[in-house]
PAZAPA-4460 file (N, C-alpha, C; in steps of 0.05 Angstrom, whole numbers, plus 32768, in hexadecimal, padded with zeros to 4 digits):
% residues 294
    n_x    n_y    n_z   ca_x   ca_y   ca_z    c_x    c_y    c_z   seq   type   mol
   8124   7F9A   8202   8120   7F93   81E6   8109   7F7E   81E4     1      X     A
   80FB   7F7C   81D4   80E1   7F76   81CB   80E6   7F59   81C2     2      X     A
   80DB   7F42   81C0   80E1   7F26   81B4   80D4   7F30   8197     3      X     A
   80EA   7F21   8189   80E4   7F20   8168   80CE   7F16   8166     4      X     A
   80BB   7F24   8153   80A0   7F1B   814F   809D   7F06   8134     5      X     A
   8092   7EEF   813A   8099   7EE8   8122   8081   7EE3   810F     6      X     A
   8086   7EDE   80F7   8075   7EF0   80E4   8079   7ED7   80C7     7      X     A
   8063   7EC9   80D1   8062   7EB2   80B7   8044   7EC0   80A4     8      X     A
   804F   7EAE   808B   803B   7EB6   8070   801E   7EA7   8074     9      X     A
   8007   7EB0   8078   7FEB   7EA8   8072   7FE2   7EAA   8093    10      X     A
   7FEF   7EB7   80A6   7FDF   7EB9   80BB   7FCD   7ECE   80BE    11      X     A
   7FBD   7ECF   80CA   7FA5   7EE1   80CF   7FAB   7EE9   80EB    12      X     A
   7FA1   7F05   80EF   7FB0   7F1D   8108   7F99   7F27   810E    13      X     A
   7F97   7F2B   812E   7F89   7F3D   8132   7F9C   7F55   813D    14      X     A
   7F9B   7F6E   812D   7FB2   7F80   812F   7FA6   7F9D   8132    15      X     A
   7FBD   7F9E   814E   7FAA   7FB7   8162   7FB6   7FCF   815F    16      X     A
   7FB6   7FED   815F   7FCE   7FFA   815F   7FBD   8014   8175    17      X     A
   7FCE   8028   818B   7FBB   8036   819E   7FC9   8050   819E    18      X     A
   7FB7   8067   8195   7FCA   807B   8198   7FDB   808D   81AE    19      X     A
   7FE7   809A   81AE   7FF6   80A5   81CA   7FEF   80B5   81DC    20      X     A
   7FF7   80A6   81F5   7FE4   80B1   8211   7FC9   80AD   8213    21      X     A
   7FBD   809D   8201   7FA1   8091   81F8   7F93   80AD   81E9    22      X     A
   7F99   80C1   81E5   7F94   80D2   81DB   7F7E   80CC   81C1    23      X     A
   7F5F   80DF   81BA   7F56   80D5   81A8   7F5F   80E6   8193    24      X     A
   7F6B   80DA   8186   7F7F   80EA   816D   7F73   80DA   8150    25      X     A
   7F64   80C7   8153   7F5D   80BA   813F   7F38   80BE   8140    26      X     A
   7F28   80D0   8153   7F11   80D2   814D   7F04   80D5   813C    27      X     A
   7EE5   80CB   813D   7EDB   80D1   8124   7EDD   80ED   8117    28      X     A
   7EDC   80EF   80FC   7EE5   8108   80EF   7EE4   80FB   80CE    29      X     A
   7ED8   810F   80C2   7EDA   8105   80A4   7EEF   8107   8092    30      X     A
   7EFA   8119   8097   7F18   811E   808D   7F25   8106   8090    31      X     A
   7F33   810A   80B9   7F3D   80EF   80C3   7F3B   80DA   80BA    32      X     A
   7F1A   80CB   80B5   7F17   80B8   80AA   7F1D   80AB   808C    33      X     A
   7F21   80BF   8080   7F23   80BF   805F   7F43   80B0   8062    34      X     A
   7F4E   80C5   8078   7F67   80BA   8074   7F72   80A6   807C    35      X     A
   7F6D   809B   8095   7F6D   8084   809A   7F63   8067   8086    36      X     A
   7F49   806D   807C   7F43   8058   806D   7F50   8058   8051    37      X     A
   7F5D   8070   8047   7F62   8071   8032   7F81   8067   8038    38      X     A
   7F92   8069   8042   7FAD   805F   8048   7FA8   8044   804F    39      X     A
   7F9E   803E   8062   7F94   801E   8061   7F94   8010   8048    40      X     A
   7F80   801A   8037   7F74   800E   801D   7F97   8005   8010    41      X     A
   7FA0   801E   8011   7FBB   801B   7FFB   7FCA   800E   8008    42      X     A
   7FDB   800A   8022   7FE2   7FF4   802D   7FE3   7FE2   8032    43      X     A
   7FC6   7FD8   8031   7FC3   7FBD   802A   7FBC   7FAE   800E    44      X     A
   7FC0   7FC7   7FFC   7FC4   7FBC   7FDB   7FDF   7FB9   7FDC    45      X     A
   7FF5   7FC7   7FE1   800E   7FCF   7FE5   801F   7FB3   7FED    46      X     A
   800C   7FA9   8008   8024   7F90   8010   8011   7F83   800E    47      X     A
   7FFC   7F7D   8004   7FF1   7F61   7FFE   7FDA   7F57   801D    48      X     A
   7FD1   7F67   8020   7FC3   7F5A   803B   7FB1   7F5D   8037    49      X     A
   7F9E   7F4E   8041   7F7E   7F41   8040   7F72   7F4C   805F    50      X     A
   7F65   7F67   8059   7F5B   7F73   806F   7F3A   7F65   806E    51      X     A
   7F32   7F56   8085   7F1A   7F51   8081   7F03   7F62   8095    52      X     A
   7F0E   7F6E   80A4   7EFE   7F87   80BD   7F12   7F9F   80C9    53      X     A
   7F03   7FAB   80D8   7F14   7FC5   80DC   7EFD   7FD0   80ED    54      X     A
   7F12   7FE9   80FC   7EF9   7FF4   8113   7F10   8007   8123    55      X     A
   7F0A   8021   811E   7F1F   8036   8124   7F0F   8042   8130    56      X     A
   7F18   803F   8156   7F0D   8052   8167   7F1A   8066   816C    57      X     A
   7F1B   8076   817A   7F1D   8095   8186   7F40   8095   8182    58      X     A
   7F40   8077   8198   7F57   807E   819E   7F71   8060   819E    59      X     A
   7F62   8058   8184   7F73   8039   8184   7F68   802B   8163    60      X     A
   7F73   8016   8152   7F60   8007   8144   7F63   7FEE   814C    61      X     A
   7F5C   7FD9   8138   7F59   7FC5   8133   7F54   7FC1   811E    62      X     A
   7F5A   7FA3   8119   7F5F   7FA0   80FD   7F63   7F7D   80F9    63      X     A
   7F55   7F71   80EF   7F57   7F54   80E6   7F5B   7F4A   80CC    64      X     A
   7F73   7F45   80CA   7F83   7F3B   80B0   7F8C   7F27   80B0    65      X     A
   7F93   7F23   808A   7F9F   7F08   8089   7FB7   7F11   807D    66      X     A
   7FCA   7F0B   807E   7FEA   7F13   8070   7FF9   7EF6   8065    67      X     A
   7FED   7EF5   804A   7FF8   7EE0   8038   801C   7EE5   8031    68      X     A
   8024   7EF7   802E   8039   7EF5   802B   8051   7EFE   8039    69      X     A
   8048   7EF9   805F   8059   7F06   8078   8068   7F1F   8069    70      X     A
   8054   7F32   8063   805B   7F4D   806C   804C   7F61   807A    71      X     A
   8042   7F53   8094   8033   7F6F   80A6   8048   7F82   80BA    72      X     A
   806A   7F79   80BC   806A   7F93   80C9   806E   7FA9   80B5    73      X     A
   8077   7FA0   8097   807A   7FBB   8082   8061   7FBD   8081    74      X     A
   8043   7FB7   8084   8031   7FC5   807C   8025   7FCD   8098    75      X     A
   8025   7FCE   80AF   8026   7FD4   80C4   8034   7FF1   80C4    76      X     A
   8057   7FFA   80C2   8062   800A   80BA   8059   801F   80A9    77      X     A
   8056   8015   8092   804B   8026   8081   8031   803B   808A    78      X     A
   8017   8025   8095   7FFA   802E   80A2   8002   803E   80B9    79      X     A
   800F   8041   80D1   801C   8046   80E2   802E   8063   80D4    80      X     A
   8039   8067   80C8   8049   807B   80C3   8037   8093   80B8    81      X     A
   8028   808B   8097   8021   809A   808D   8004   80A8   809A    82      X     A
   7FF5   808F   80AE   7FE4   80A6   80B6   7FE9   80B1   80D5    83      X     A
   7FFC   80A5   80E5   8009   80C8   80F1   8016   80DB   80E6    84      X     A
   801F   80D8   80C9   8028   80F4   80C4   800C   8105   80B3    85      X     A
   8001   80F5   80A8   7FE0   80F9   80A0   7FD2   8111   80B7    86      X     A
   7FC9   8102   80C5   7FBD   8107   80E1   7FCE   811D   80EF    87      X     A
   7FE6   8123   80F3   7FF7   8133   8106   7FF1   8147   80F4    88      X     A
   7FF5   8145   80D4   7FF4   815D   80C8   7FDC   8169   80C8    89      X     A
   7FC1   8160   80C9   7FA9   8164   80CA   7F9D   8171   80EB    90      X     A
   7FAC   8167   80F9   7FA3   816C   8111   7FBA   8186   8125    91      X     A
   7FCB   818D   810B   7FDB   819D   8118   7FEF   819C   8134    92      X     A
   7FF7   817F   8125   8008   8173   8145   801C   816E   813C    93      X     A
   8035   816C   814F   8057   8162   8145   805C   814A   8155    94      X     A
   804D   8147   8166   8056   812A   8189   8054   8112   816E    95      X     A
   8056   80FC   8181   8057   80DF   817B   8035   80D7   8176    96      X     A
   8035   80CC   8169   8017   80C5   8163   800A   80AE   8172    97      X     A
   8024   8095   8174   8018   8081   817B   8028   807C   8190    98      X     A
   800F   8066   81A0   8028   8060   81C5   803D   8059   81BD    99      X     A
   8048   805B   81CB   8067   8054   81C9   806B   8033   81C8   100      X     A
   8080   8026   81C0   807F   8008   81AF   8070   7FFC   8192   101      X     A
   806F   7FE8   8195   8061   7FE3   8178   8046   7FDE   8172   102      X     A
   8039   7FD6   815D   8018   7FCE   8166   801A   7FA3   8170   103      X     A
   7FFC   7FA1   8177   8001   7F88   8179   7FF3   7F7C   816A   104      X     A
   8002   7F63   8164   7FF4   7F4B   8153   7FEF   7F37   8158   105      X     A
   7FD6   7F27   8160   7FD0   7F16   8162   7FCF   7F02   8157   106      X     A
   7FDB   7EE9   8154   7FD8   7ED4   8139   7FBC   7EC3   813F   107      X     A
   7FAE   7EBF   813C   7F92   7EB1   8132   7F94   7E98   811F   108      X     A
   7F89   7E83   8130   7F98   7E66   8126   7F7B   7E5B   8115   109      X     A
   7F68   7E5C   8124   7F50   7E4A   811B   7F37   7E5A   8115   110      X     A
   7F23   7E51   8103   7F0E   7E66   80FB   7F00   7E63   810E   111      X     A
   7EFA   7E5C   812D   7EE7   7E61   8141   7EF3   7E7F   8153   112      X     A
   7F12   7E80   8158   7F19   7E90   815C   7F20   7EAD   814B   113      X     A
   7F20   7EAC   812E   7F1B   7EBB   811D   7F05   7ED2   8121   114      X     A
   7EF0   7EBD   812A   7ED1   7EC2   8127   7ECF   7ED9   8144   115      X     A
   7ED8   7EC9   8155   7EDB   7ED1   817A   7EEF   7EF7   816A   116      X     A
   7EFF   7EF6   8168   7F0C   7F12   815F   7EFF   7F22   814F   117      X     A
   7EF3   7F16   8136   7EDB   7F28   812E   7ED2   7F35   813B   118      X     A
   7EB8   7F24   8155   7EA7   7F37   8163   7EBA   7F45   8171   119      X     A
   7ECB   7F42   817B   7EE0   7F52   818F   7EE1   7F67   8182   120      X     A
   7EE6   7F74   8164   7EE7   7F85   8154   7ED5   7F92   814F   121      X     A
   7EBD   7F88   814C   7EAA   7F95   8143   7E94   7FA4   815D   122      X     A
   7E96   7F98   8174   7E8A   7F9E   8185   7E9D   7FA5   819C   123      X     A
   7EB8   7FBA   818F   7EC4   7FC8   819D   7EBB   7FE7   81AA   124      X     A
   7EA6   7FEF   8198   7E94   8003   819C   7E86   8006   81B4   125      X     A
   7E73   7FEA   81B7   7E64   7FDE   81C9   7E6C   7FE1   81E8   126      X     A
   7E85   7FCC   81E2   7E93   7FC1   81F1   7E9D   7FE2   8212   127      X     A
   7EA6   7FF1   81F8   7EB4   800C   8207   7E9D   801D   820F   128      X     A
   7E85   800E   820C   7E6D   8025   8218   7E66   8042   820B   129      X     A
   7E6D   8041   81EE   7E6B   804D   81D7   7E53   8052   81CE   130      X     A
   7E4E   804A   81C5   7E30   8043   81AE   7E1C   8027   81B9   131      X     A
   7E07   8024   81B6   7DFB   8008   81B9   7DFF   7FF8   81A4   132      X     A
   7E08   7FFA   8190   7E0A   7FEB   817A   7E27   7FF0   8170   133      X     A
   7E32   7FE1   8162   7E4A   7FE4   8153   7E50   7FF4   8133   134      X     A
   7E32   7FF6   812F   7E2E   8001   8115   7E24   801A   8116   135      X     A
   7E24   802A   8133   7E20   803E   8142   7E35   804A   8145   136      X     A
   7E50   8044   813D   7E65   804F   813C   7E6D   806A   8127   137      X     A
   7E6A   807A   812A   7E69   808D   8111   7E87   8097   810A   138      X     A
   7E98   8087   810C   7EB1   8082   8106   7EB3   8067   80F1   139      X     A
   7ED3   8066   80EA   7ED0   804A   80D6   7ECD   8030   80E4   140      X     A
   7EBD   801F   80D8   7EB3   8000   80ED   7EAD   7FFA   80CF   141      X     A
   7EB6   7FE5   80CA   7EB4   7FC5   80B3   7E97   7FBC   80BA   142      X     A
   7E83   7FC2   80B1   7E5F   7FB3   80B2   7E6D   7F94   80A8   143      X     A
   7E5C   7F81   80B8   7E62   7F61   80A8   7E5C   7F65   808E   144      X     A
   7E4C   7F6D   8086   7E45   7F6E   806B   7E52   7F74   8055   145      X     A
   7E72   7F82   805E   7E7C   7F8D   8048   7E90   7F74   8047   146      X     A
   7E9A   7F5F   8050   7EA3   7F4E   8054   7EA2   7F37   803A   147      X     A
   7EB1   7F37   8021   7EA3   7F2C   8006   7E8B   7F36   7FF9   148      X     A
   7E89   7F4A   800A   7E78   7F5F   7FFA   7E80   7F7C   7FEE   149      X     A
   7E70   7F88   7FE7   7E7C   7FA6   7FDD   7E98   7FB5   7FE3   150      X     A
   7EA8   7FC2   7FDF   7EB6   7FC9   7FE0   7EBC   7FE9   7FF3   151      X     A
   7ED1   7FF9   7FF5   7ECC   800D   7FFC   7EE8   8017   7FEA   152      X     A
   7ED7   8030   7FE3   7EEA   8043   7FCA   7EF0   8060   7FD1   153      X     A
   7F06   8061   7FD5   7F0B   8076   7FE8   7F1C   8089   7FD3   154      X     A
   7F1B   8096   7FD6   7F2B   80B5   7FC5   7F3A   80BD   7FE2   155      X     A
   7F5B   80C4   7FCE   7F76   80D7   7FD8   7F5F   80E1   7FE3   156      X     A
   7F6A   80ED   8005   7F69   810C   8003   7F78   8121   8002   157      X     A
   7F68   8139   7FFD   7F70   814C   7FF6   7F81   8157   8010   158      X     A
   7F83   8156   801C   7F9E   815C   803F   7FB1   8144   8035   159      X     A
   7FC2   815B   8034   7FE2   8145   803D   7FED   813F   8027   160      X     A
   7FDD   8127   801D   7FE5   8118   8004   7FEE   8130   7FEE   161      X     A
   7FFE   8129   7FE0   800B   8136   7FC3   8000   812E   7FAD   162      X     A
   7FED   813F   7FA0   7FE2   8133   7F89   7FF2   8128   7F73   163      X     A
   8010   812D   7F74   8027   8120   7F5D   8034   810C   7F6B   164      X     A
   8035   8107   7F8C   8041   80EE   7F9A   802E   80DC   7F90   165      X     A
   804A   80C0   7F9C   8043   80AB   7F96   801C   8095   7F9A   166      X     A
   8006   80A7   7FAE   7FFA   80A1   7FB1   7FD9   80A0   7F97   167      X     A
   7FDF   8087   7F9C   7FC0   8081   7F81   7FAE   80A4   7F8D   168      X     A
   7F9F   809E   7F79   7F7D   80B8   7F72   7F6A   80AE   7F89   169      X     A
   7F6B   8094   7F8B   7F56   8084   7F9B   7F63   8065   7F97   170      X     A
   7F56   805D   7FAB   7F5D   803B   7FBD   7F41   802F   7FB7   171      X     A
   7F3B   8022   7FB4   7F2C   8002   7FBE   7F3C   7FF8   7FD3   172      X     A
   7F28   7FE4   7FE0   7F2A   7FD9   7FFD   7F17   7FC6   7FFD   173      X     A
   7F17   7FA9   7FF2   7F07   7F96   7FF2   7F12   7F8C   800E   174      X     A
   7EFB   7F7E   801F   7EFB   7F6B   8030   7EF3   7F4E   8030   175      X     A
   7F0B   7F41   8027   7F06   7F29   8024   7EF9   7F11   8033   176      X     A
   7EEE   7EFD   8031   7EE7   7EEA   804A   7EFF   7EE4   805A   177      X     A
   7EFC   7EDE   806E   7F18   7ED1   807C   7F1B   7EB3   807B   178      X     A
   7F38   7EA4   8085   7F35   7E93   807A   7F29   7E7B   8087   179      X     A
   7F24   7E6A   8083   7F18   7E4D   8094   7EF4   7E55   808C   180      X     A
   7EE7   7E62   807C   7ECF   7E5F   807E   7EC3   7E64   8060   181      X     A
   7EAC   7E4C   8051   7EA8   7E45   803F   7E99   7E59   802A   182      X     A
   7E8C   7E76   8037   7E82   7E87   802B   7E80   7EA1   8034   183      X     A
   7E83   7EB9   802A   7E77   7ECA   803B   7E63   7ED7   804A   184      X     A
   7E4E   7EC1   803C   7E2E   7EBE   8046   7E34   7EB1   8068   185      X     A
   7E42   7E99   8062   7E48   7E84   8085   7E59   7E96   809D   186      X     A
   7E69   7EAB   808A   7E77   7EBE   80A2   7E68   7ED0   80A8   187      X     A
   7E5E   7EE4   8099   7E4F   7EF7   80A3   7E3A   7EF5   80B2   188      X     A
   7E29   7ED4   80AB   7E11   7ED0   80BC   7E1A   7EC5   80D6   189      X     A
   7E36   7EB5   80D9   7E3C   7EB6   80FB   7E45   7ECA   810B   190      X     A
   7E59   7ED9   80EF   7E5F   7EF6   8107   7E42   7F09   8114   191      X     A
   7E35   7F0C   8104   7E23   7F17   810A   7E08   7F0C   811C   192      X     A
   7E06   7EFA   8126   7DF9   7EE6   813C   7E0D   7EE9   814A   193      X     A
   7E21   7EE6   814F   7E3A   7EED   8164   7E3B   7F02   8171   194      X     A
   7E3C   7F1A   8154   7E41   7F38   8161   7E1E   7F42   816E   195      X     A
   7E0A   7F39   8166   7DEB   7F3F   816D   7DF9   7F31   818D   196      X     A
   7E03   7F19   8196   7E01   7F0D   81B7   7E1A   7F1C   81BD   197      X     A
   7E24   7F28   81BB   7E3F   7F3E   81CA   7E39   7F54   81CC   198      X     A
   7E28   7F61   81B7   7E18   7F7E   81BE   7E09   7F7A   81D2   199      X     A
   7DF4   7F62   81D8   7DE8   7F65   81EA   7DF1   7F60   8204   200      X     A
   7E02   7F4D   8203   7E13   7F4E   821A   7E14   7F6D   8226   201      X     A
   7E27   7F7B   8220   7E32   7F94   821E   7E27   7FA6   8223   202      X     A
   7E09   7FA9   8217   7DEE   7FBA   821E   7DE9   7FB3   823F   203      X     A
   7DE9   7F98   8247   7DE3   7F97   8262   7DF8   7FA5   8273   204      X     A
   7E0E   7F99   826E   7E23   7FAA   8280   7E1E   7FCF   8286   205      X     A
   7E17   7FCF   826F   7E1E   7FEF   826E   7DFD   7FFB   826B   206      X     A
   7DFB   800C   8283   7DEB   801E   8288   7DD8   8033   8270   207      X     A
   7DF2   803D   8263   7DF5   804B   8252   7E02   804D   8237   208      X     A
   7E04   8062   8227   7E21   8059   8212   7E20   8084   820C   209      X     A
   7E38   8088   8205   7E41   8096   8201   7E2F   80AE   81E5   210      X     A
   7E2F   809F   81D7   7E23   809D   81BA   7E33   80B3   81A8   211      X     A
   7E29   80B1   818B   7E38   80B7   8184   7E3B   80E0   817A   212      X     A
   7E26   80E7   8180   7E2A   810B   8189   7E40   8109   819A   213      X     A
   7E38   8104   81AC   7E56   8111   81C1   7E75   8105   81BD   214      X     A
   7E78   80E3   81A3   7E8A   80DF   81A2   7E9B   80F7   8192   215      X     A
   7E86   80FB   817F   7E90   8110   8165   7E9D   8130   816F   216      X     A
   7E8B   812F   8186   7E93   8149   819A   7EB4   814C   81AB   217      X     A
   7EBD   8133   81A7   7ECF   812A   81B8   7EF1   8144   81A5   218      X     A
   7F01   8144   81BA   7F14   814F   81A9   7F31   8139   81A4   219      X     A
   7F44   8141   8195   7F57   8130   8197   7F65   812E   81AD   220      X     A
   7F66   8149   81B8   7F72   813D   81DB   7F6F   8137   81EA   221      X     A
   7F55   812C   81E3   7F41   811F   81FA   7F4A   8102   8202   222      X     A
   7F48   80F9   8212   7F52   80DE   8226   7F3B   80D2   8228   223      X     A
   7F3E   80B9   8231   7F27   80A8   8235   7F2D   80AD   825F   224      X     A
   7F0F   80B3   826B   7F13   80B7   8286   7F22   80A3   8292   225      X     A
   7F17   8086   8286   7F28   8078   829D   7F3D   8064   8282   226      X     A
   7F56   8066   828C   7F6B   805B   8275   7F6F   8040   8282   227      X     A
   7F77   8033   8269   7F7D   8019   8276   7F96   8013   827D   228      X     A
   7F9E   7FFA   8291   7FAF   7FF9   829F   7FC9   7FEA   828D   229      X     A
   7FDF   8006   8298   7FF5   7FF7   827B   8001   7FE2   8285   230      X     A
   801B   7FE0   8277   8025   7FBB   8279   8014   7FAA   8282   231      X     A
   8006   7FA3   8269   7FEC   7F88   826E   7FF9   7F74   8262   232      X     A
   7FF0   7F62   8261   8006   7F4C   824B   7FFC   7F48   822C   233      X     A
   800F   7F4C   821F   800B   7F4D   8207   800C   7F32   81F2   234      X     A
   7FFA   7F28   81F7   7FF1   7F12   81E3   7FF5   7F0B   81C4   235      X     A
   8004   7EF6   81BC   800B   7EF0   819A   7FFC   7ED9   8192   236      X     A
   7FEC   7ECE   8197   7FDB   7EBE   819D   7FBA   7EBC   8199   237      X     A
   7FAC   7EB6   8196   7F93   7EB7   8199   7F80   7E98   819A   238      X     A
   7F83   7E81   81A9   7F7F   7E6F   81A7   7F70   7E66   81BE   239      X     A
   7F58   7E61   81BB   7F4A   7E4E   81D0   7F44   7E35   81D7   240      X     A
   7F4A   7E29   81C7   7F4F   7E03   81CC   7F6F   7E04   81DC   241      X     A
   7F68   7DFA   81F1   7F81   7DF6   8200   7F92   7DE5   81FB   242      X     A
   7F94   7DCF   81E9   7FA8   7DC0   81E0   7FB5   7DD6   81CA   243      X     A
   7F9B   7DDB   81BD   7FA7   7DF3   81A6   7FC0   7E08   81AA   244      X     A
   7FB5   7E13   81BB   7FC9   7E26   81CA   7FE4   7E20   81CA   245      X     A
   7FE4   7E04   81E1   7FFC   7DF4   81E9   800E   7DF5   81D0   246      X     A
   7FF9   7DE9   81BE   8011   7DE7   81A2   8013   7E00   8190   247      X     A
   8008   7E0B   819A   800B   7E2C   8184   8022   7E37   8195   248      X     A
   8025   7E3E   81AF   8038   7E44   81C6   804B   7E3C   81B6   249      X     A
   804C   7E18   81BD   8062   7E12   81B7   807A   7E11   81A2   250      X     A
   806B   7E18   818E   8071   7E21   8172   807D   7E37   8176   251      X     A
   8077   7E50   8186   8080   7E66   818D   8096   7E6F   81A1   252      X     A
   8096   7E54   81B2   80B1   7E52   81BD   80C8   7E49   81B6   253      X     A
   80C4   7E34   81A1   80D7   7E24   8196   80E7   7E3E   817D   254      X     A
   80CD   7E56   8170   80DA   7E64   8167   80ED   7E6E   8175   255      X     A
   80E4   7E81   8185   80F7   7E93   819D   810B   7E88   819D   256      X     A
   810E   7E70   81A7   8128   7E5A   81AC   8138   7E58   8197   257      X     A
   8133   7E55   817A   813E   7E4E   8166   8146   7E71   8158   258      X     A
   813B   7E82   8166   8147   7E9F   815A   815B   7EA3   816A   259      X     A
   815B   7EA2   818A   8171   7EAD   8193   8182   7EA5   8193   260      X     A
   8187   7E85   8187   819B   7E78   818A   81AC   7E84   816D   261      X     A
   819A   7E7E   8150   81A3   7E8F   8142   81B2   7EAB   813F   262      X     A
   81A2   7EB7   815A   81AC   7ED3   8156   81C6   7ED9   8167   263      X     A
   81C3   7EC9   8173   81DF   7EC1   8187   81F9   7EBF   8172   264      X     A
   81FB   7EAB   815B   8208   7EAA   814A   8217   7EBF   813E   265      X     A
   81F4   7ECD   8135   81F6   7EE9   8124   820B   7EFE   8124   266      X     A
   81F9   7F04   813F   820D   7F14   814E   822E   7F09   8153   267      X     A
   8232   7EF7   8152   8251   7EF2   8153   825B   7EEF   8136   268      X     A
   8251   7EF7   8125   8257   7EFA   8108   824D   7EEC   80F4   269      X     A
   8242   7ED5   8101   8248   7EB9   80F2   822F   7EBF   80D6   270      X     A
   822F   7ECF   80C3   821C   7ECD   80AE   8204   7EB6   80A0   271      X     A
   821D   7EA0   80A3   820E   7E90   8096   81F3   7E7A   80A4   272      X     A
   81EF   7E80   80C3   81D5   7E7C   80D8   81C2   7E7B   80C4   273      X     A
   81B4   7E69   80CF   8198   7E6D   80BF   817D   7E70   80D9   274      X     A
   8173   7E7F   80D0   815A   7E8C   80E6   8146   7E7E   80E4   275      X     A
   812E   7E7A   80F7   811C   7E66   80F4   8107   7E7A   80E8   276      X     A
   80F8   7E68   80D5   80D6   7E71   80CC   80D4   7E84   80D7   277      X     A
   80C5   7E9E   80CC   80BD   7EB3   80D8   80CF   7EC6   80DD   278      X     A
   80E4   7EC9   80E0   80ED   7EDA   80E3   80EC   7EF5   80CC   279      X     A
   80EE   7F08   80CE   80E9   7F1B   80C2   80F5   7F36   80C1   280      X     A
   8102   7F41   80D9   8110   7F59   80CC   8132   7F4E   80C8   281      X     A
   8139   7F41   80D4   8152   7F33   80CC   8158   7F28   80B3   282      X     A
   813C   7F27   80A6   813E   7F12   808C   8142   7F29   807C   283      X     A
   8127   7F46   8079   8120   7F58   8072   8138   7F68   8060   284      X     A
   8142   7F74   8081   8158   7F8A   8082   8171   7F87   807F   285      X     A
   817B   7F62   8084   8191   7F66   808F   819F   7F48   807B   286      X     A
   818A   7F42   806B   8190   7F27   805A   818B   7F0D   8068   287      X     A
   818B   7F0D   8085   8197   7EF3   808E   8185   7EE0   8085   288      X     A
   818F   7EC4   8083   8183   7EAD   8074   8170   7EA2   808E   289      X     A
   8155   7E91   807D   8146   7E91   8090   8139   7E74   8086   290      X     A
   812F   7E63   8094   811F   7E51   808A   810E   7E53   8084   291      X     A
   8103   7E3B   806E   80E5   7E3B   8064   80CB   7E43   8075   292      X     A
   80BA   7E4A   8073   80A2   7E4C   808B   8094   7E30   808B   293      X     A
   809A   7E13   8076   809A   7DFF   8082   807F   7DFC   806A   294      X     A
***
């Protein structure tokens, strides 16, 4: 069993999700893509989340948000459900869509590390020996520019969706600034001096890049040749000041500590326990009382 994840109001995520057997089930495709970005759009009108980037490879996304009102695993759920049944139906498949367990979330404490996940996002393209550029991606990738800038307006589509179900005609999908930084002029001009010194990085490493003809060529059952190595450790965290850490940790242990002891209770009937900050499907599903997030 998995440690309760805990899930306070106004944190910012870097939130990963990878499809099954690494399979590219999410490649570029225009259809695909409609649907993806268009379920996105409504899910994060839906629970309130502040999507500020995005970057859906072959065979995994990413996603950097802010969740003002601790609801990312219902909008997680929601994004997660409707486009594997989206996608399975489109692609003529019945299996599991995504690896097996849940996606991950990273909590993101300070806007230097904010910034550090950005490029991680955007120069995931790069990074995988893809494209030479990140905007070379001919799949969906967030440009800095749309970042407090323009919007993206996406129309239902016509697969799947029920023109009388509950789903809007079309979504908007604004990308808001993220938070800790004074304009969207000051973010976009460091991400982008950032992501220009990580592409180039990346260009040296790699010989070559894939590009994007032969990504488009690719099928959904296609694998990536070399997969990465499973049970890696899975990080809730994202902090690089090492005192930082210490006390972000610690914050995170003292939860753990203060849930199981609670849940210890729980489980022996006792209702009236109160759960520490963050907690979230116990509060959700099941009523239990929970403290302030402080």
């Amino acid at each position: 069993m998995s440690p309760p994840r805990r899930v306070l109001p106004g944190t910012t995520y870097l939130v990963t999700r990878k499809t099954a057997q690494a399979q590219f089930l999410l490649r570029p495709s225009r259809l695909g893509d409609q649907i993806f970005l268009f379920v996105l759009a409504v899910a994060a009108r839906r629970f309130g989340i502040r999507l500020h980037l995005f970057c859906v490879l072959s065979n995994h996304f990413h996603l950097l948000l802010t969740d003002p009102k601790a609801r990312l695993p219902a909008f997680m759920q929601f994004l997660d459900s409707f486009v594997a049944r989206a996608m399975n139906a489109l692609l003529g498949r019945w299996e599991a869509f995504w690896a097996p367990g849940s996606y991950s979330a990273v909590a993101v404490s300070s806007p230097e590390d904010l910034l550090r996940k950005a490029v991680y996002l955007l120069a995931n393209p790069v990074k995988g020996g893809l494209v030479r550029f990140g905007h070379l991606w001919p799949g969906l990738w967030s440009a800095p520019e749309r970042v407090g800038g323009e919007p993206f307006v996406v129309a239902r589509p016509s697969h799947f969706f029920d023109e009388e179900g509950s789903m809007p005609e079309r979504e908007t999908l604004q990308l808001p600034v993220p938070p800790g930084f004074s304009s969207a002029e000051e973010f976009r001009a460091r991400l982008c001096a950032a992501l220009e010194d990580r592409e180039a990085e990346a260009a040296r490493r790699h010989l070559s890049f894939l590009g994007a003809k032969k990504i488009l060529e690719q099928r959904p059952t296609d694998r990536p040749k070399k997969l990465q190595p499973r049970r890696n450790l899975n990080p809730r965290v994202a902090v690089r000041d090492k005192w930082k850490r210490i006390e972000v940790l610690g914050y995170l242990v003292e939860f753990l500590r203060s849930y199981r002891a609670a849940w210890l209770e729980w489980s022996q009937g006792k209702r009236s326990v109160l759960f520490p900050a963050g907690t979230y499907q116990l509060r959700v599903q099941h009523g239990a009382a929970c403290a302030g997030a402080g």
